[in-house]
N, CA, C and O of each residue as an XYZ file, in Angstrom:
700
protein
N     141.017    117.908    157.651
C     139.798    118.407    158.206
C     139.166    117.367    159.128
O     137.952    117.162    159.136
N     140.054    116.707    159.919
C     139.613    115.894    160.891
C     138.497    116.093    161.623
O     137.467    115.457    161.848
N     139.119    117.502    162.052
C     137.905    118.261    163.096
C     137.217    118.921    162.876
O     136.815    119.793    163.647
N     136.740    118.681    161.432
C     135.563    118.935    160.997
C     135.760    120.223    160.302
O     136.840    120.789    160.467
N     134.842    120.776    159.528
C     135.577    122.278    158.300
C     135.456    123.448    159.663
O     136.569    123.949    159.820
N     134.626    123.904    160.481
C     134.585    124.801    161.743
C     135.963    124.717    162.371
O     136.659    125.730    162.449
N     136.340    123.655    162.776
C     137.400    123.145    163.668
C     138.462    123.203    162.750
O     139.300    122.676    163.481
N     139.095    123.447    161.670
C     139.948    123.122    160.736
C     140.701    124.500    160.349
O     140.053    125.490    160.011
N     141.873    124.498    160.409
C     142.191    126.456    160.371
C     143.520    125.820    158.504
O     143.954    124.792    157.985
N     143.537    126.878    158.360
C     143.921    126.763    156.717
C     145.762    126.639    157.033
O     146.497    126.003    156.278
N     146.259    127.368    158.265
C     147.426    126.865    158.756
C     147.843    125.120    159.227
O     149.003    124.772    159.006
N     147.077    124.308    159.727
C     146.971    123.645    160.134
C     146.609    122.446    158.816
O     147.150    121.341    158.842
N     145.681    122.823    157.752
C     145.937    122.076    156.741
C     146.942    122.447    155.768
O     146.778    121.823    154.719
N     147.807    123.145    155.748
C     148.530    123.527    154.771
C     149.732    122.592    155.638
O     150.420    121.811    154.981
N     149.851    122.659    156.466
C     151.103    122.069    157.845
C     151.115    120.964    157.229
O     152.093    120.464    156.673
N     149.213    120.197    157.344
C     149.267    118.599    157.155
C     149.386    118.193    155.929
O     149.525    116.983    155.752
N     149.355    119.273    154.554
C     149.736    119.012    153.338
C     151.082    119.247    152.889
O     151.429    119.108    151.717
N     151.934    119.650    153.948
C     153.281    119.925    153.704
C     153.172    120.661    152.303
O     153.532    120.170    151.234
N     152.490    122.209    152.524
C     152.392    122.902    151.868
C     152.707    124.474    152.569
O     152.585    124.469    153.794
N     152.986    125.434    152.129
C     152.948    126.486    152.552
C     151.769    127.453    152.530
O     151.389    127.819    151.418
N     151.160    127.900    153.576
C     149.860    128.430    153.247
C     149.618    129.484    152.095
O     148.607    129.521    151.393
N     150.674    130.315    152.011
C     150.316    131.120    150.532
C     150.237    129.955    149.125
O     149.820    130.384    148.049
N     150.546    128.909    149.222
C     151.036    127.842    147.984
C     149.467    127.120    148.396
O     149.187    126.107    147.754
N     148.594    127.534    149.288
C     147.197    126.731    149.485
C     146.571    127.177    149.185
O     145.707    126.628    148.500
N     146.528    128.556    149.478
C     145.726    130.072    149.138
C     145.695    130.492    147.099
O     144.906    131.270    146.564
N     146.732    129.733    146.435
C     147.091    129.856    145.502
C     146.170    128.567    144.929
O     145.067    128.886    144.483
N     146.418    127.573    144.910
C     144.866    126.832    144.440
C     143.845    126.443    145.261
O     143.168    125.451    144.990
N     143.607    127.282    146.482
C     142.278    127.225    146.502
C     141.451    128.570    147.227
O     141.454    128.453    148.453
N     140.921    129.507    146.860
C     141.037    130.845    147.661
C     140.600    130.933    148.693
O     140.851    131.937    149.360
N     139.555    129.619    149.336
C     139.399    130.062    150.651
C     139.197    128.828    151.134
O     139.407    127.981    150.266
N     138.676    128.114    152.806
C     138.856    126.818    153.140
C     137.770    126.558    152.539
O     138.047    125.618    151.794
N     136.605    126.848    152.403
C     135.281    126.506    151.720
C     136.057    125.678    150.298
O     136.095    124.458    150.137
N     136.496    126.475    149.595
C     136.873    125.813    148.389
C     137.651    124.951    148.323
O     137.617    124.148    147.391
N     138.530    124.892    149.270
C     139.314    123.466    149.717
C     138.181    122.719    149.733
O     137.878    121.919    148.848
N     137.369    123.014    150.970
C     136.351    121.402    151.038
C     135.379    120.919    150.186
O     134.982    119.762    150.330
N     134.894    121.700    149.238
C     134.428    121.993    147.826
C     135.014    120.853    146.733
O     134.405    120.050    146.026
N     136.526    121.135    146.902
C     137.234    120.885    145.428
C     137.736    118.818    146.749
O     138.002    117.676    146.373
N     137.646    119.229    147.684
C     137.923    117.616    148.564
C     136.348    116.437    148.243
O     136.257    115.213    148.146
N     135.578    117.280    148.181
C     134.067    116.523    148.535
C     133.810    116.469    147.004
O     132.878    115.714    146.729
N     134.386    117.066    145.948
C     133.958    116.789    144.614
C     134.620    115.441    144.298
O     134.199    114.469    143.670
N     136.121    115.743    145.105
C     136.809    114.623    144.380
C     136.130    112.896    145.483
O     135.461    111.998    144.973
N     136.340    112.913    146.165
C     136.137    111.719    147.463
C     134.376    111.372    146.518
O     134.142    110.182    146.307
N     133.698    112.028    146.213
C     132.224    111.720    146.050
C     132.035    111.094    144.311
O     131.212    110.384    143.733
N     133.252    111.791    143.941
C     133.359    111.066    142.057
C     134.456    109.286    142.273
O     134.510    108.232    141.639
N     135.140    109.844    143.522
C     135.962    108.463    143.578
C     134.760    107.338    143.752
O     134.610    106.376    142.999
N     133.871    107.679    144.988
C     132.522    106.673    145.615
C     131.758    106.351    144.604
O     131.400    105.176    144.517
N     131.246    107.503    143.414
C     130.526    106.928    142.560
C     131.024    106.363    141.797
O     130.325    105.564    141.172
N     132.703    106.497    141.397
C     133.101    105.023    140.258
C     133.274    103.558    141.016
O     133.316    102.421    140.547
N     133.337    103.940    142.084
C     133.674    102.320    142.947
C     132.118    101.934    143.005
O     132.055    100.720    142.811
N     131.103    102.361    143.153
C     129.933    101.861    143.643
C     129.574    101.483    142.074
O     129.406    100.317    141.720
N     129.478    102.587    141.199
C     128.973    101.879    139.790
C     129.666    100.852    138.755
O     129.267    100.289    137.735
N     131.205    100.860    139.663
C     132.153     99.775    138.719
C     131.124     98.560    139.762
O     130.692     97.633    139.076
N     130.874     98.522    140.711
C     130.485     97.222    141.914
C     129.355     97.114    140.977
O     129.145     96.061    140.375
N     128.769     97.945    140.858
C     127.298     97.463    140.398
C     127.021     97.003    139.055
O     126.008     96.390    138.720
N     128.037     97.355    138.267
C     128.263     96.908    137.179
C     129.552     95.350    136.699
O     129.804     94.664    135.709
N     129.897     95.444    137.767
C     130.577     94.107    137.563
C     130.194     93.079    137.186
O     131.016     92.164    137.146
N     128.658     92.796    136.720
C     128.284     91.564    136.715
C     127.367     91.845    136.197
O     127.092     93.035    136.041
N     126.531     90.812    135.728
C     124.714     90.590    135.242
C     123.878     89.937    136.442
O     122.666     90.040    136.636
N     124.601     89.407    137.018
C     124.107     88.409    138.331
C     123.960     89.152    139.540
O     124.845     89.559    140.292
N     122.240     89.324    139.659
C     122.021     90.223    140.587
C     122.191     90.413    142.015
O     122.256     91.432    142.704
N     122.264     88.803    142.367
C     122.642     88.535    143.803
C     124.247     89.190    144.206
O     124.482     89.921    145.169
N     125.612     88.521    142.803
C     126.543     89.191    142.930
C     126.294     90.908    143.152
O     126.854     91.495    144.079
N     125.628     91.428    142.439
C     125.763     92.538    142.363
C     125.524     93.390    144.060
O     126.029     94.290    144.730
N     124.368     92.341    144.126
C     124.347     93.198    145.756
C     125.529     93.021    146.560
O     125.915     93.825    147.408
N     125.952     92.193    146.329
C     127.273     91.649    147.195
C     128.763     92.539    146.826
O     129.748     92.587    147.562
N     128.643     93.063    145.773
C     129.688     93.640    145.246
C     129.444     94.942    145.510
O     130.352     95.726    145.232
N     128.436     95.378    145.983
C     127.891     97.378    146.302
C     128.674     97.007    148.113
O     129.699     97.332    148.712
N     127.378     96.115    148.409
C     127.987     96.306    149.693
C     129.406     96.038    150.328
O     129.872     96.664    151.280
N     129.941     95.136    149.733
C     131.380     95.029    150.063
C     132.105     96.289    149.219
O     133.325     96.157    149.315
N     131.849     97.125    148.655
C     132.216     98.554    147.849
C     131.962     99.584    148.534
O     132.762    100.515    148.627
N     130.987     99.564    149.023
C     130.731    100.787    150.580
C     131.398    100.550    151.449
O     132.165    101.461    151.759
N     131.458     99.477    152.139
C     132.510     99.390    153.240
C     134.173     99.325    152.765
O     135.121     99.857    153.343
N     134.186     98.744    151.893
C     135.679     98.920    151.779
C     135.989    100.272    151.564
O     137.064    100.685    151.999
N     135.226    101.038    150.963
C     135.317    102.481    150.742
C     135.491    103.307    152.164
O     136.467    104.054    152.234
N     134.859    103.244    152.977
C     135.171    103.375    154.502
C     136.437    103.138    155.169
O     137.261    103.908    155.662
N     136.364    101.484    155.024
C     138.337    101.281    155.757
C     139.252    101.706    155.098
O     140.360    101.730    155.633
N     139.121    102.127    153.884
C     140.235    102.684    153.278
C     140.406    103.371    153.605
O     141.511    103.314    154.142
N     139.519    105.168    153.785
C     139.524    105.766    154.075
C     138.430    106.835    154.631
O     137.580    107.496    154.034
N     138.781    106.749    155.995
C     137.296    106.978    156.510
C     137.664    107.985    156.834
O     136.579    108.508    157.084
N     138.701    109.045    157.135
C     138.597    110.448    156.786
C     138.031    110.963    155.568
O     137.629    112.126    155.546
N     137.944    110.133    154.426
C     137.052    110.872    153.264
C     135.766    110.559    153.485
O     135.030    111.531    153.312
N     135.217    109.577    153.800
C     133.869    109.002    154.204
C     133.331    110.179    154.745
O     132.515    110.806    154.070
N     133.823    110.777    156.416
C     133.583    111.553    157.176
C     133.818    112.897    156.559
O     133.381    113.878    157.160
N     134.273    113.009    155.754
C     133.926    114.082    155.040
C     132.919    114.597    154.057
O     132.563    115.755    153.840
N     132.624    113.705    153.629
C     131.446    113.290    152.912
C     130.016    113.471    153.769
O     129.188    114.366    153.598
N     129.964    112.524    154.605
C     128.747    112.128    154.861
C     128.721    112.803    156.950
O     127.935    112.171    157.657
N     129.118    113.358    157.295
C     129.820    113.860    158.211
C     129.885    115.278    158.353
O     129.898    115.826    159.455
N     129.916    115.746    157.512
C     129.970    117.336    157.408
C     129.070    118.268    158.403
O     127.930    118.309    158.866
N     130.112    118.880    158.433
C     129.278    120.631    159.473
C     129.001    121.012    158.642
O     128.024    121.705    158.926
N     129.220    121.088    157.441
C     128.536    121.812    156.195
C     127.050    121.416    155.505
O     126.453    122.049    154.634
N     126.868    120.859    155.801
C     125.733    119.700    155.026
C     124.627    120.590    154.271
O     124.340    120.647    153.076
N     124.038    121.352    155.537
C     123.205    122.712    154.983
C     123.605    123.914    153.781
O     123.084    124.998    153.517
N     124.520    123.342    153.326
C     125.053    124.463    152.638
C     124.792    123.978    151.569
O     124.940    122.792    151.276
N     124.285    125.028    150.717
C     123.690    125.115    149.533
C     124.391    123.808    148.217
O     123.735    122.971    147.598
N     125.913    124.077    148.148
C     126.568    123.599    147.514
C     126.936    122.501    148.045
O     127.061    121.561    147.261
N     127.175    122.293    149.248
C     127.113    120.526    149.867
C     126.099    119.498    149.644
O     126.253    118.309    149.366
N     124.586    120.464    149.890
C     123.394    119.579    149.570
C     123.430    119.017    148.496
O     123.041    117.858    148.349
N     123.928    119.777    147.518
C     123.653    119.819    146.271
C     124.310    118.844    145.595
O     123.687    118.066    144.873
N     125.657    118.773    145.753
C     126.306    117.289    145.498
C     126.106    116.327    146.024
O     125.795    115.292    145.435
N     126.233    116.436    147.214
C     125.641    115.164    148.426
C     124.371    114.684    147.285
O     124.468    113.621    146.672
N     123.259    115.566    147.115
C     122.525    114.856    146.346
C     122.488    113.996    145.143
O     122.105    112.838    144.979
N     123.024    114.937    144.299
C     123.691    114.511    142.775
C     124.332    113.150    143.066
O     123.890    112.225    142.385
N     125.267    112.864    143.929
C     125.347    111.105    144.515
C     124.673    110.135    144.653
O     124.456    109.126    143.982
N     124.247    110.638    145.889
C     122.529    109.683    145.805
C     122.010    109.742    144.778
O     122.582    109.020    143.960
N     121.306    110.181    144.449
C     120.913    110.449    142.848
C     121.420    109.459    142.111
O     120.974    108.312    142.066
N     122.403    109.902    141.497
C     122.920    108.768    140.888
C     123.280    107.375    140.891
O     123.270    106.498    140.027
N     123.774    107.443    142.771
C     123.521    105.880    142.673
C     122.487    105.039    142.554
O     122.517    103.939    142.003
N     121.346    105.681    143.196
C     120.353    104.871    143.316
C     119.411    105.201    142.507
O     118.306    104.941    142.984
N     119.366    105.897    140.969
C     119.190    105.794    139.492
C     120.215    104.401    138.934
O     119.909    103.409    138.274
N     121.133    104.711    139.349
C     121.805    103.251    138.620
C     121.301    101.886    138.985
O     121.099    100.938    138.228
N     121.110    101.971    140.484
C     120.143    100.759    141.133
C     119.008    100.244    140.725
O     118.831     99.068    140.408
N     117.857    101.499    140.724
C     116.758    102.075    139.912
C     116.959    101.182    138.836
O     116.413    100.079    138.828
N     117.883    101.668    137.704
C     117.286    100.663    136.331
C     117.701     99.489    136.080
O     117.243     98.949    135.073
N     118.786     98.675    137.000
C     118.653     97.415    137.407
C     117.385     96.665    137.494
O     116.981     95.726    136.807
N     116.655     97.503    138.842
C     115.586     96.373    139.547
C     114.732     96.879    138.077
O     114.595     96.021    137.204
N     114.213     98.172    137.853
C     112.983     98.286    136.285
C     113.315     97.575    135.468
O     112.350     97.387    134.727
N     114.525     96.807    135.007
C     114.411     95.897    134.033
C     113.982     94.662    134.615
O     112.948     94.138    134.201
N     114.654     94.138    135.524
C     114.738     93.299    135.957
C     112.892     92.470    136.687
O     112.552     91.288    136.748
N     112.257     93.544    137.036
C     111.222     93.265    137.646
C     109.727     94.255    137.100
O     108.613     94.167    137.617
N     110.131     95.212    135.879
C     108.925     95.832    135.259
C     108.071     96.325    136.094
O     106.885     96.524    135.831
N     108.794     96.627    137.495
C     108.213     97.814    138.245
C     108.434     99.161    137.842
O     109.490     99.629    137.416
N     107.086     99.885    138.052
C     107.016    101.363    137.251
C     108.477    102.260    137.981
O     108.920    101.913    139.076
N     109.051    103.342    137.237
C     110.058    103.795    137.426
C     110.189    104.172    139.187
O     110.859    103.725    140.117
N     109.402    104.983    139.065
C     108.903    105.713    140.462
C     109.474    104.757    141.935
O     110.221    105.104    142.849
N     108.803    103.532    141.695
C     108.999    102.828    142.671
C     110.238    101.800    142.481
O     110.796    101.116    143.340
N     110.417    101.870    141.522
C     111.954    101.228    140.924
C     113.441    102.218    141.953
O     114.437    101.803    142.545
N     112.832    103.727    141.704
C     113.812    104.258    142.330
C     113.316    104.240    143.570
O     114.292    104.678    144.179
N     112.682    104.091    144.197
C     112.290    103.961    145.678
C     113.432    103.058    146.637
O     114.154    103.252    147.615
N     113.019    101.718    145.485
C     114.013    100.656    146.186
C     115.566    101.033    145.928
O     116.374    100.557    146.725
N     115.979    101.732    145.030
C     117.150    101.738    144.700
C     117.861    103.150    145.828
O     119.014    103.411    146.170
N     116.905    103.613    146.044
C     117.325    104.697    147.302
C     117.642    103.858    149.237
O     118.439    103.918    150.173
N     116.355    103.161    148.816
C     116.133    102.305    150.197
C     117.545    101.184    150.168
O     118.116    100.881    151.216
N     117.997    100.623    148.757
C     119.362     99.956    149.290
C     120.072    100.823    149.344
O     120.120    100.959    150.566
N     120.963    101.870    148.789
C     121.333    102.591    148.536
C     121.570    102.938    150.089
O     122.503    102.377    150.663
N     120.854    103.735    150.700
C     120.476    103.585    152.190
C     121.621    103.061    153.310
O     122.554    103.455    154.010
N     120.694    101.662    152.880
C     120.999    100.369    153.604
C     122.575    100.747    153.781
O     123.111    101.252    154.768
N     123.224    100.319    152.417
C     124.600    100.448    152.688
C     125.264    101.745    153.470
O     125.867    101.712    154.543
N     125.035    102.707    152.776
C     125.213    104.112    153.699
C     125.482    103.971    155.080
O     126.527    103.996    155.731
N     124.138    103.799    155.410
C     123.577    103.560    157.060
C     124.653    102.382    157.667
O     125.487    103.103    158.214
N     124.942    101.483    157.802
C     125.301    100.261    157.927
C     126.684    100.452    157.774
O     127.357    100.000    158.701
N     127.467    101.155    156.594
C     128.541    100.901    156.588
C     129.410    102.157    157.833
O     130.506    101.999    158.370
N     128.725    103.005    157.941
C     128.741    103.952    158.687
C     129.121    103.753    160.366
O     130.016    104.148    161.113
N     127.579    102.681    160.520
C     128.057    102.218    161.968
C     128.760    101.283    161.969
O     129.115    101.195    163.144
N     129.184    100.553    161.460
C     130.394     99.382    160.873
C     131.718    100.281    161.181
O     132.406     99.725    162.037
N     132.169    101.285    160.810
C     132.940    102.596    161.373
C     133.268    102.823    162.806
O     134.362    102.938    163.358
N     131.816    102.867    163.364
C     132.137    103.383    164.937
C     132.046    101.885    165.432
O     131.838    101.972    166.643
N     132.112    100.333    165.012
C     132.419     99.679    165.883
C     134.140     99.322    165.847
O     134.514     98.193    166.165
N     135.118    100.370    165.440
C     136.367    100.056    165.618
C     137.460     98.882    165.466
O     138.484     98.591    166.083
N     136.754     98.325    164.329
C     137.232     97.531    164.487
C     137.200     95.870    165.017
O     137.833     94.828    164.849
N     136.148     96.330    165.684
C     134.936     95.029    166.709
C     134.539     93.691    166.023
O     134.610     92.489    166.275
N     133.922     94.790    164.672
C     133.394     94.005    163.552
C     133.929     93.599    162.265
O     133.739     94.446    161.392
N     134.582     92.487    161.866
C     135.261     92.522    160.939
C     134.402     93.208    159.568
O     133.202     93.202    159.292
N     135.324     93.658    159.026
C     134.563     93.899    157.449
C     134.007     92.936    156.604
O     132.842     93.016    156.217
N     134.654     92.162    156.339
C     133.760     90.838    155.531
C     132.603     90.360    156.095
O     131.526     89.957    155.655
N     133.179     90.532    157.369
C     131.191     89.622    158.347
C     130.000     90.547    157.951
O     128.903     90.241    157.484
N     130.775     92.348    158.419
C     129.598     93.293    158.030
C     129.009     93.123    156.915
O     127.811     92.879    156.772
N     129.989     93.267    155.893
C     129.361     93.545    154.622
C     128.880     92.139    153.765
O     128.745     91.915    152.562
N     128.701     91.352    154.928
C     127.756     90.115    153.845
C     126.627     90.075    155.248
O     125.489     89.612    155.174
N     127.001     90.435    156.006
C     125.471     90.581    156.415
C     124.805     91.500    156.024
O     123.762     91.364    156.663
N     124.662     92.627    155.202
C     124.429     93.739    155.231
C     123.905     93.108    153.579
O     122.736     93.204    153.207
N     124.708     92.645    152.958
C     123.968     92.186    151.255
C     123.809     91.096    151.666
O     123.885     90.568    150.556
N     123.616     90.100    152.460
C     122.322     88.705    152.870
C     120.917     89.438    153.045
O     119.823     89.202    152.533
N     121.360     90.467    154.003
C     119.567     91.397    154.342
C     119.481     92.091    153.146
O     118.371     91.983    152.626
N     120.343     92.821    152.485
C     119.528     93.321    150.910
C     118.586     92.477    150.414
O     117.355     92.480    150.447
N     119.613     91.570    149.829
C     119.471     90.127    148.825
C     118.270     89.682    149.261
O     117.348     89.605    148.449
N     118.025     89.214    150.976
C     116.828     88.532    150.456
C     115.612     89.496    150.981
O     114.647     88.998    151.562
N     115.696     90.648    150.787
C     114.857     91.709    150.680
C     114.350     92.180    149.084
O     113.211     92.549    148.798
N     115.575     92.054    148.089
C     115.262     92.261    147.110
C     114.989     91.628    146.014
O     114.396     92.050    145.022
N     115.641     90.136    146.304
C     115.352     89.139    145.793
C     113.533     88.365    145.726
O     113.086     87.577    144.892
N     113.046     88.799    146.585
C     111.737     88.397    146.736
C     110.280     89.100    145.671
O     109.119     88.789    145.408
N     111.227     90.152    145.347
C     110.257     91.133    143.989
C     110.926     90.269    142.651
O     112.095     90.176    142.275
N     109.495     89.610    142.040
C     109.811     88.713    140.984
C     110.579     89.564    139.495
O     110.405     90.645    138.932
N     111.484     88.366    139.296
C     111.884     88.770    138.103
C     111.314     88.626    136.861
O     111.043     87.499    136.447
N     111.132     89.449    136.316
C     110.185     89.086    135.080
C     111.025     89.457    133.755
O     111.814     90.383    133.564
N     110.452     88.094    132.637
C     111.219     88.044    131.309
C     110.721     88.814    130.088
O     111.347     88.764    129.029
């Protein structure tokens, strides 16, 4: 679905799955549900890589360093799933929003009760920040994408958790 789910004909992915289109039609009944059962899986892969990153450690500075180098590597790996994800002609659609959200959501609830322990800011605004990094990486790793290559990945993604870090680092930690 390179060219996007509009642009994408069910001959043409069955071709690129070296599948036969009745053998596509057979697990999945229509292209909707192809991109359905693609965006469930690509969006459960992102949330174990982002919450294994965020959980790798107790050390919060690591931790930022380990999301953001986890978003972007998630990208060069494979940025046809990225772009499927976050990219979509579908976006408006009821059932796209809806996971798309449930992601966010979750990541930046997991972020969320990091910084609330960490700093005994009320929940509310606990998840604020955890949306706003959350964000950050999104945004950033995204155009890191369209510079082709320009920009190495390691440079991006520690500039990208240097500007977290000492954005988030500056809200005191409290014992």
């Amino acid at each position: 679905m390179a060219n996007g789910y509009h642009g994408a004909a069910m001959d043409e992915i069955a071709e690129t799955a070296h599948v036969s289109k009745p053998v596509l039609y057979q697990h999945f009944p229509s292209k909707r549900e192809l991109y359905l059962a693609l965006l469930e899986s690509h969006l459960a892969s992102l949330t174990e890589l982002m919450l294994g990153a965020l959980n790798s450690t107790t050390d919060n500075k690591q931790r930022v360093q380990a999301v953001m180098r986890a978003y972007f590597q998630f990208i060069a790996n494979d940025d046809q799933a990225h772009r499927l994800v976050f990219e979509s002609d579908l976006i408006n659609d009821p059932d796209v929003s809806s996971r798309l959200e449930t992601f966010n959501r979750t990541f930046a609830d997991a972020i969320a009760r990091v910084i609330a322990e960490d700093t005994k800011l009320p929940h509310l605004e606990a998840q604020l920040l955890g949306r706003g990094l959350a964000g950050m990486a999104q945004v950033s790793a995204r155009y890191w994408l369209e510079t082709d290559g320009n920009l190495d990945l390691d440079v991006a993604s520690d500039l990208i958790y240097r500007l977290a870090w000492r954005g988030i680092s500056r809200f005191p930690k409290e014992s």
